[in-house]
C-alpha positions in Angstrom: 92.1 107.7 97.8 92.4 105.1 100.8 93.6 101.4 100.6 94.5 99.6 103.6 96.6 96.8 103.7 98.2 94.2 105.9 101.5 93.5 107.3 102.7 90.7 108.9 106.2 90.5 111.6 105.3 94.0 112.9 106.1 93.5 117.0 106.7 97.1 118.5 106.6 100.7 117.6 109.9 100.4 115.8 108.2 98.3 113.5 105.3 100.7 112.4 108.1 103.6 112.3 110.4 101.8 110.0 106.9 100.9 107.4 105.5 104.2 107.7 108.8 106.2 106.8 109.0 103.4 103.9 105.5 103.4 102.6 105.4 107.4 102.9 108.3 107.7 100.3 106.0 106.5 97.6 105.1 109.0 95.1 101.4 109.9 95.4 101.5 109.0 98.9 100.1 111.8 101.5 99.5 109.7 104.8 99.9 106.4 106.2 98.7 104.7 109.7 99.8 102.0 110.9 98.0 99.7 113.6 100.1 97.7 115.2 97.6 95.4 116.8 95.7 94.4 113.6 98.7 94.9 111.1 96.6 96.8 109.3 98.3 100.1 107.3 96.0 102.7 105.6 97.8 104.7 102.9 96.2 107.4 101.7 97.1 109.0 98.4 96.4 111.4 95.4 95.7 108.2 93.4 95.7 104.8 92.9 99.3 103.1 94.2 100.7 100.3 92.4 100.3 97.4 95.1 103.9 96.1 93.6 105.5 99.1 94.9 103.7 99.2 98.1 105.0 95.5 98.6 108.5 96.4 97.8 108.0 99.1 100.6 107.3 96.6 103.3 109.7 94.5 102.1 112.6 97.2 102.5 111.4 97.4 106.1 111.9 94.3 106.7 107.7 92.8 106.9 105.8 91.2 104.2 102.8 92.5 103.1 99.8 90.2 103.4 97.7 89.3 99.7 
């Protein structure tokens, strides 16, 4: 399954590092990419992720994750 979301305050590649290590420790979770340019982050996974969980991912990266 593939969802993409998007993430604002991302600036360099620092930024997508720090939300793809978060985002990847999700449980279920088997590859994210991030594009910097449109903020856009596709997480692919076994199943459906709980969008509360992704948030709280972003958030402990330090970027909010756009509704």
């Amino acid at each position: 399954m593939q969802t993409t979301y998007t993430v604002s305050g991302m600036t360099c590649g620092h930024c997508v590092n720090s939300v793809q290590a978060e985002v990847s420790k999700l449980s279920g979770v088997t590859d994210v990419r991030v594009d910097l340019t449109s903020g856009a982050v596709t997480v692919t996974s076994e199943g459906p992720l709980d969008e509360a969980a992704v948030r709280a991912a972003v958030e402990e990266a330090g970027y909010e994750l756009v509704s």
